[in-house]
VOPAGU-2260 file (C-alpha; in pm, 1 decimal, decimal comma):
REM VOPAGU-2260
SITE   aa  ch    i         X         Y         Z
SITE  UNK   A    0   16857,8   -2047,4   -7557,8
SITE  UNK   A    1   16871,1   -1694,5   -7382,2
SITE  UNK   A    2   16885,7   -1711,6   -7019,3
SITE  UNK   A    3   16582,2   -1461,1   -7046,4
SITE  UNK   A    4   16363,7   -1699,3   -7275,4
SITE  UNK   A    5   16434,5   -1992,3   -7130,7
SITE  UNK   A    6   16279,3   -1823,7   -6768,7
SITE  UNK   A    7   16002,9   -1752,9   -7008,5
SITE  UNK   A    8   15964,0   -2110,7   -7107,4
SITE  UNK   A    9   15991,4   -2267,6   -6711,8
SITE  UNK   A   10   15710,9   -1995,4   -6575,2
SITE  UNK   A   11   15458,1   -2098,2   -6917,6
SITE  UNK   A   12   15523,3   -2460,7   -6837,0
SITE  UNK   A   13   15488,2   -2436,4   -6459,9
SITE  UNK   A   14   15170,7   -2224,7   -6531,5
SITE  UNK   A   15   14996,5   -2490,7   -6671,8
SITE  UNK   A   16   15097,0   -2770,7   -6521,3
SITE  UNK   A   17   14979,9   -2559,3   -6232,0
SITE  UNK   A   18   14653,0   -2557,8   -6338,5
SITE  UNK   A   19   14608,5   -2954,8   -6363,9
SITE  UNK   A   20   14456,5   -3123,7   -5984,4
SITE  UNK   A   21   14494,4   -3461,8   -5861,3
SITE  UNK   A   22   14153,4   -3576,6   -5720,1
SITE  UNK   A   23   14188,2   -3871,3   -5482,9
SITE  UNK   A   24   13858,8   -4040,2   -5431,5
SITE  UNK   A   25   13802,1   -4228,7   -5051,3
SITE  UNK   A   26   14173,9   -4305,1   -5012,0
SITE  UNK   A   27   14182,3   -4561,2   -4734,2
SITE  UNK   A   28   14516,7   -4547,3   -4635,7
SITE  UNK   A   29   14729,5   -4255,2   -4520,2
SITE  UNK   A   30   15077,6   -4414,2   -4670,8
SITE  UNK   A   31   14895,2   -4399,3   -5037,9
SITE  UNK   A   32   14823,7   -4017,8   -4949,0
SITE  UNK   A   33   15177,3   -3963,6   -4884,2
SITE  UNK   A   34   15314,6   -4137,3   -5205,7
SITE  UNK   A   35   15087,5   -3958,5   -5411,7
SITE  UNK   A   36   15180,6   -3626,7   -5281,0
SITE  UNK   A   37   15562,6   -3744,3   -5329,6
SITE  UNK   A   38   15478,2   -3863,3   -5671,2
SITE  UNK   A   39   15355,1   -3528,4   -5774,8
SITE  UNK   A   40   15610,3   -3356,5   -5628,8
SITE  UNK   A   41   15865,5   -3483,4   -5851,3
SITE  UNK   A   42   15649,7   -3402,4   -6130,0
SITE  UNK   A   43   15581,2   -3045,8   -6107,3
SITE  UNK   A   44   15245,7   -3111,4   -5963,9
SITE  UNK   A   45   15081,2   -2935,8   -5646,9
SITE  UNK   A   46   14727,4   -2926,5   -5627,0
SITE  UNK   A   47   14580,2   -3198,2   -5461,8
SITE  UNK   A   48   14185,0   -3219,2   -5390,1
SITE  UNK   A   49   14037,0   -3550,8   -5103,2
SITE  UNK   A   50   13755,8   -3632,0   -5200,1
SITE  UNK   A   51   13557,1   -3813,3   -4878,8
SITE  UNK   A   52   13892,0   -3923,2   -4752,6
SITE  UNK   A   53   13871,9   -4225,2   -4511,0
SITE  UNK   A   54   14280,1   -4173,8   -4399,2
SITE  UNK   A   55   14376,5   -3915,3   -4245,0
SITE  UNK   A   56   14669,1   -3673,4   -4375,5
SITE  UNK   A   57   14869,8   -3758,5   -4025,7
SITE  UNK   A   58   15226,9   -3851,4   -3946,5
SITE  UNK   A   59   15236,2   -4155,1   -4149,7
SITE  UNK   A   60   15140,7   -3959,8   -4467,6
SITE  UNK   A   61   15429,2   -3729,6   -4389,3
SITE  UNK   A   62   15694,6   -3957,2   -4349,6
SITE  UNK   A   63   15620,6   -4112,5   -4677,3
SITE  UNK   A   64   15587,3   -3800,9   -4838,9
SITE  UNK   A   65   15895,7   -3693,0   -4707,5
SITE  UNK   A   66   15982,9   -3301,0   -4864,2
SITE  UNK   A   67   15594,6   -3331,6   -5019,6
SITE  UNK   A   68   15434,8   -3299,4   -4700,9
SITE  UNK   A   69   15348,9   -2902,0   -4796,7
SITE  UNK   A   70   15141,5   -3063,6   -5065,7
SITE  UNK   A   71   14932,4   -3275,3   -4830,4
SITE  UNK   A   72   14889,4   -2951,1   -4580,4
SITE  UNK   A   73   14767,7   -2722,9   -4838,6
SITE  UNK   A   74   14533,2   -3003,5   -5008,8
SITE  UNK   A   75   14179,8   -2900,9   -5014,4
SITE  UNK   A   76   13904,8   -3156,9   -4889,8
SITE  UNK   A   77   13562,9   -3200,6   -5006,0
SITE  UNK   A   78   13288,2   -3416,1   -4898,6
SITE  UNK   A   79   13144,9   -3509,6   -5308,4
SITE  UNK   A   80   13297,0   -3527,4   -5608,3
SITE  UNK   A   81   13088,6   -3281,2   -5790,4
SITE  UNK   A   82   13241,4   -3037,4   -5563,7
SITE  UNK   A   83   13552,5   -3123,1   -5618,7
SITE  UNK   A   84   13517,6   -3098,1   -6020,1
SITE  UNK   A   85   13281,5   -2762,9   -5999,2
SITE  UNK   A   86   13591,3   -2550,9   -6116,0
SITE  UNK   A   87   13748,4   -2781,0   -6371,3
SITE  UNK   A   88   13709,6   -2765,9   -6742,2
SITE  UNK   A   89   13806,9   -3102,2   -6831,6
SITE  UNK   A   90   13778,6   -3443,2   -6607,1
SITE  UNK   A   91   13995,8   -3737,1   -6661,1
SITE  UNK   A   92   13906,0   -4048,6   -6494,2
SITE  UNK   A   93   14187,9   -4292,3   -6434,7
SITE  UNK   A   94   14032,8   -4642,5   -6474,3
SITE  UNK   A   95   14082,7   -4954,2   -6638,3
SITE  UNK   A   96   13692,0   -5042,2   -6634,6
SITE  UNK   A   97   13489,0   -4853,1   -6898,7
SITE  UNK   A   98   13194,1   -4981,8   -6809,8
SITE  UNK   A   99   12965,8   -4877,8   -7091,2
SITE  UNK   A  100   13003,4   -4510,7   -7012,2
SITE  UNK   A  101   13105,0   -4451,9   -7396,3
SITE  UNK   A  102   13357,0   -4200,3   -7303,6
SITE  UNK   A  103   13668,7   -4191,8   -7494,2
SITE  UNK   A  104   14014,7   -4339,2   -7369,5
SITE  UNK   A  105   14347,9   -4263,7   -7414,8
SITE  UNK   A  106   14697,3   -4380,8   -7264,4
SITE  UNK   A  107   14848,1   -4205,2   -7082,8
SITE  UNK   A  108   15095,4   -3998,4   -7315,9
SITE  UNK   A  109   14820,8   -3904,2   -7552,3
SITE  UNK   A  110   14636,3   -3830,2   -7249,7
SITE  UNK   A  111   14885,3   -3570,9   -7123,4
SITE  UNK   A  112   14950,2   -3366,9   -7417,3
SITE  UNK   A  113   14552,0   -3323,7   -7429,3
SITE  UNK   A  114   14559,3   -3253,5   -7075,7
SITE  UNK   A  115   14825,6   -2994,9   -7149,2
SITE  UNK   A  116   14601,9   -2832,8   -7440,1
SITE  UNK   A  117   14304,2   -2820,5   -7224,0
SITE  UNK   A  118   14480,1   -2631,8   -6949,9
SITE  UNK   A  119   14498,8   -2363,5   -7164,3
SITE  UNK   A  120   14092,1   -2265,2   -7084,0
SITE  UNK   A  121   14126,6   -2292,6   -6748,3
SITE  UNK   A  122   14122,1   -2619,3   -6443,8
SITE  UNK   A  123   14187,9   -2980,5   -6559,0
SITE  UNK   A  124   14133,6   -3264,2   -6279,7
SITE  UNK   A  125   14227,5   -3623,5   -6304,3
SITE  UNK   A  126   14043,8   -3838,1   -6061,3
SITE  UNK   A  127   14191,2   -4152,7   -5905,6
SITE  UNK   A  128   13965,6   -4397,6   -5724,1
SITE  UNK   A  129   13954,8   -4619,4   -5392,9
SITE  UNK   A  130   14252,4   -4879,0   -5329,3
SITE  UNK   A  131   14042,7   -5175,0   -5380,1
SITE  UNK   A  132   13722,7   -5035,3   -5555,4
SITE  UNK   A  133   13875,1   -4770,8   -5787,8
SITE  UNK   A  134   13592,2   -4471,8   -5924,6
SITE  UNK   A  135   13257,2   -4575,4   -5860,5
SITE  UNK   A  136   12972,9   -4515,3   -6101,7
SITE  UNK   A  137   12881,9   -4187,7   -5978,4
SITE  UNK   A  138   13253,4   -4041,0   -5989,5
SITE  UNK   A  139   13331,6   -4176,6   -6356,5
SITE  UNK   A  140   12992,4   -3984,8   -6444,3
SITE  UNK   A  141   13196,4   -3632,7   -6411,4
SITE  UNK   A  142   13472,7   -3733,6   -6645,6
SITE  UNK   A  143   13504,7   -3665,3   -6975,2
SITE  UNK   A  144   13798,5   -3868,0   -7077,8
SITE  UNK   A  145   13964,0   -4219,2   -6947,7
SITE  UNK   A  146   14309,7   -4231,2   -6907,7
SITE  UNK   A  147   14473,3   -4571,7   -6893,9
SITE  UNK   A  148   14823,4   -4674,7   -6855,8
SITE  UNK   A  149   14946,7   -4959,2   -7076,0
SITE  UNK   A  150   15076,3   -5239,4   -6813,3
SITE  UNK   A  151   15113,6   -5623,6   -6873,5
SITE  UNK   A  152   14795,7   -5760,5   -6937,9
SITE  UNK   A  153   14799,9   -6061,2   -6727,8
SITE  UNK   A  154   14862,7   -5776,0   -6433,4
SITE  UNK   A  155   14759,8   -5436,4   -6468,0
SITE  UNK   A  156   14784,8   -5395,5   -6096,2
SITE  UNK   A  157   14923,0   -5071,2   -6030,7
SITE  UNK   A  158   14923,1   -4924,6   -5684,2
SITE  UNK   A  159   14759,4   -4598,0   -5590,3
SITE  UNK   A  160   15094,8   -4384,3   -5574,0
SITE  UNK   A  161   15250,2   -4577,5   -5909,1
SITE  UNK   A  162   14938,6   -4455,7   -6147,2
SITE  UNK   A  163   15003,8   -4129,0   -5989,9
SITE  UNK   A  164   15366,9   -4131,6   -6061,3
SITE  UNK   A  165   15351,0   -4247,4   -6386,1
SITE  UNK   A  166   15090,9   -4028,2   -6553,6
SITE  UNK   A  167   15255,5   -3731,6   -6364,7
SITE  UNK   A  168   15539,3   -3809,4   -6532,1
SITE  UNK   A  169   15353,8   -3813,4   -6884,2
SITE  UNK   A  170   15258,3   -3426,8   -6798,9
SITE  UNK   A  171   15616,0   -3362,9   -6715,5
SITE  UNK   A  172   15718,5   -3499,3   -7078,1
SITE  UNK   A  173   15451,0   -3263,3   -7203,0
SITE  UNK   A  174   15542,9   -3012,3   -6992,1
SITE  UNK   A  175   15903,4   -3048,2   -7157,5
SITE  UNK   A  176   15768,9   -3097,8   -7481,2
SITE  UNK   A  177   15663,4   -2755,8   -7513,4
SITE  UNK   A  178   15650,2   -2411,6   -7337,1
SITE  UNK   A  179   15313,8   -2369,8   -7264,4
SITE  UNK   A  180   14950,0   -2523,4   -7353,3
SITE  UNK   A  181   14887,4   -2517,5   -7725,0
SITE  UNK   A  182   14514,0   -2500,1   -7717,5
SITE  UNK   A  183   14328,1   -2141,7   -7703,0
SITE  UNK   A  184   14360,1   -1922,2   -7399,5
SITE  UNK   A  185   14126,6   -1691,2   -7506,4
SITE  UNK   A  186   13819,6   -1674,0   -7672,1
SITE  UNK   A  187   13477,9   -1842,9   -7592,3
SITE  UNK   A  188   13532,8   -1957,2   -7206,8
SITE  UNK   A  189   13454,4   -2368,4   -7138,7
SITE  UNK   A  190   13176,5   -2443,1   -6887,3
SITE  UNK   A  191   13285,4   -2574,7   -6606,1
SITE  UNK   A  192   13174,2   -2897,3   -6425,5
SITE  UNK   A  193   12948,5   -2696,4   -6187,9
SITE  UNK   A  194   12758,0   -2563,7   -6428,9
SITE  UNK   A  195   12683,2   -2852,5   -6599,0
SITE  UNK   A  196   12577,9   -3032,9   -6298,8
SITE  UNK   A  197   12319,3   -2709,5   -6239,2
SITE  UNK   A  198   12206,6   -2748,0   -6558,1
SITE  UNK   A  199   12123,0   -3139,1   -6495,1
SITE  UNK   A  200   11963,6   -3056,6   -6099,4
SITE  UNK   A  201   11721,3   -2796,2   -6329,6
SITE  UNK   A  202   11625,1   -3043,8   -6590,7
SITE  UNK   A  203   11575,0   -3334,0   -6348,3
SITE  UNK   A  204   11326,8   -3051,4   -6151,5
SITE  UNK   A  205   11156,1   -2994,9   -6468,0
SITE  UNK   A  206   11140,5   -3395,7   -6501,4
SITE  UNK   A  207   11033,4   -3484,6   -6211,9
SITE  UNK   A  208   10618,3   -3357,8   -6222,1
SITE  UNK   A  209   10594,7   -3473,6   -6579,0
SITE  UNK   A  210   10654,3   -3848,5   -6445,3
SITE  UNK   A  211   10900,2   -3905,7   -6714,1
SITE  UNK   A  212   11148,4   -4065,8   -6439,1
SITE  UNK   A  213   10809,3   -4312,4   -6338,0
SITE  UNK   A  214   10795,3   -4545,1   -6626,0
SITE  UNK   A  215   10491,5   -4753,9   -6393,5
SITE  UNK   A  216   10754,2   -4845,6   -6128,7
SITE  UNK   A  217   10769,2   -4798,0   -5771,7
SITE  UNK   A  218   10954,9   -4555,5   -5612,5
SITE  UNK   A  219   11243,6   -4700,0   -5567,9
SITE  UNK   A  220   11240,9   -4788,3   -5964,6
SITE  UNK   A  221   11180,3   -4449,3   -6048,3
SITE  UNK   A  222   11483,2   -4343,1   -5811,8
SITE  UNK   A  223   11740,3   -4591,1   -6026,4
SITE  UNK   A  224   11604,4   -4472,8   -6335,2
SITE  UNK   A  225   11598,2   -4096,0   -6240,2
SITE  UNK   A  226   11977,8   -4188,8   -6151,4
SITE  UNK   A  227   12052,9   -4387,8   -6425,4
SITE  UNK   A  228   11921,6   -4154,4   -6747,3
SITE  UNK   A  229   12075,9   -3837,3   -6565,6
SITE  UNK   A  230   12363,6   -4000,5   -6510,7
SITE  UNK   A  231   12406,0   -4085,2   -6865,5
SITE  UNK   A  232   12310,4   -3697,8   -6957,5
SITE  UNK   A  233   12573,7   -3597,9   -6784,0
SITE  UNK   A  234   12849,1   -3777,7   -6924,3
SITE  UNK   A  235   12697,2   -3750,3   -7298,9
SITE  UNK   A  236   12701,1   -3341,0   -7192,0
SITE  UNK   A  237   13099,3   -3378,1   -7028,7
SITE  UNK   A  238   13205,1   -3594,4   -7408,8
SITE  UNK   A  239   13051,7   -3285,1   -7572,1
SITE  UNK   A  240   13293,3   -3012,2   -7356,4
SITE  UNK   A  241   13001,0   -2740,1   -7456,3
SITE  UNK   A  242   13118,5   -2397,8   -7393,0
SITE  UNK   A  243   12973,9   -2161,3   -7157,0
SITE  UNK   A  244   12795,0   -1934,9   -7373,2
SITE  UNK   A  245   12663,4   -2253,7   -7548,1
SITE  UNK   A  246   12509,1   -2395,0   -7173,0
SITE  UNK   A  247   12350,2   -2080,5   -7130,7
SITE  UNK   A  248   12147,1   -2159,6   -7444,0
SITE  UNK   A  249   12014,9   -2505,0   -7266,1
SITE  UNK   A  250   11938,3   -2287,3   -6946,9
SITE  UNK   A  251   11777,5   -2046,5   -7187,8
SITE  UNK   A  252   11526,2   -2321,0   -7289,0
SITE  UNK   A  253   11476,1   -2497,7   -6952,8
SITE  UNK   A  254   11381,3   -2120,9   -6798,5
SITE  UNK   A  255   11125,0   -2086,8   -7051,9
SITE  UNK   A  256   11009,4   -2406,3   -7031,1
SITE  UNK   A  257   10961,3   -2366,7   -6686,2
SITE  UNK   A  258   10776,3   -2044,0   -6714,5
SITE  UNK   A  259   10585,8   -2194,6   -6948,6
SITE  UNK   A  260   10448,8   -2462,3   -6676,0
SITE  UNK   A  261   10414,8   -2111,6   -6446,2
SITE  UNK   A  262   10687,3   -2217,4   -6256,8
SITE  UNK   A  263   10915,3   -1970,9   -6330,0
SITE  UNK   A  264   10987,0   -1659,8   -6131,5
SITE  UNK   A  265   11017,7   -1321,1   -6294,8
């Protein structure tokens, strides 16, 4: 290969890969922080987003991240995981308990070449949960897609910087694999994660005087059942990866349906 083309080839493949953020959920201890950010180092990875972080990026993260500690200073900390997801076209959620969410799962190799496809249309983020607890309800509800790494089924124990490592590695193979992502980089844009959790906050408003979330309960019924149908809208409306001008229909309709109630505002 041409010195000149293969230059070519490294920029499309650190483009993408550039474009792909590792979301750590309540990470308790500051030595996981610093193995992660070492583990994505080695891969080509560099964006790193806290997520209610309960350890602190200190001098014990550093020393374990040794020469990734830039990636740990430069990581950008939110207090939700909506906000950390608003941006992001795609969500992977790294679990090994399904729990009924329906979403589709993939190991980890299959996972990264989709990963690598999806980068084409803009932010990917792969979430990673809580040392002991892993994702919670709430966080899995912004993913998409499960990715799970095949392990030894009498223990699948994998430690917070090892499932880091090794589906980082899976995006480097992909990353070598081919030049750039394969999947459109133009065309009709993807929503992003923000915008379908704005649609959800406007159709829960509508909801809400109808006493559709009420069912006859109390309160604090109506409150778990609010939660739990939205929740599941949510994820049904992440599986279908609508695209923007597609969401703007479904705001189209819950405007009008508001005005309708002479709610809206003109």
């Amino acid at each position: 290969m041409k010195q000149e083309e293969r230059a070519i080839n490294e920029k499309a493949t650190v483009d993408w890969l550039d474009r792909v953020e590792v979301v750590l959920c309540r990470t308790s201890m500051a030595e996981n922080l610093g193995a992660a950010a070492r583990a994505m180092k080695t891969m080509g990875l560099s964006r790193l987003v806290l997520v209610a972080p309960a350890a602190a990026v200190d001098d014990k993260a550093r020393a374990v991240a040794t020469h990734a500690a830039d990636i740990l200073d430069a990581a950008r900390v939110v207090d939700h995981v909506d906000e950390a997801v608003a941006d992001s076209v795609a969500v992977w959620a790294a679990t090994a308990r399904p729990r009924n969410l329906q979403l589709p799962q993939f190991e980890a190799r299959q996972a990264a070449t989709a990963v690598r496809d999806q980068a084409g249309g803009g932010r990917v983020s792969l979430l990673f949960g809580a040392e002991r607890t892993g994702l919670t309800n709430e966080e899995l509800a912004v993913a998409d897609r499960l990715v799970a790494i095949r392990a030894n089924p009498d223990y699948p124990v994998l430690n917070l910087g090892q499932a880091v490592q090794l589906i980082g590695y899976e995006l480097h193979h992909a990353a070598s694999a081919s030049a750039g992502p394969s999947g459109p980089g133009t065309g009709e844009p993807p929503a992003v994660r923000g915008e379908i959790a704005t649609l959800c906050r406007r159709l829960e408003a509508l909801l809400e005087p109808s006493g559709f979330f009420a069912a006859g309960g109390s309160g604090e019924e109506r409150n778990r059942r609010a939660e739990r149908l939205l929740r599941r809208l949510r994820v049904m409306l992440n599986r279908a990866e609508p695209r923007r001008e597609e969401l703007q229909i479904l705001q189209g309709m819950i405007t009008a349906l508001d005005r309708a109630r002479g709610n809206g505002r003109d």
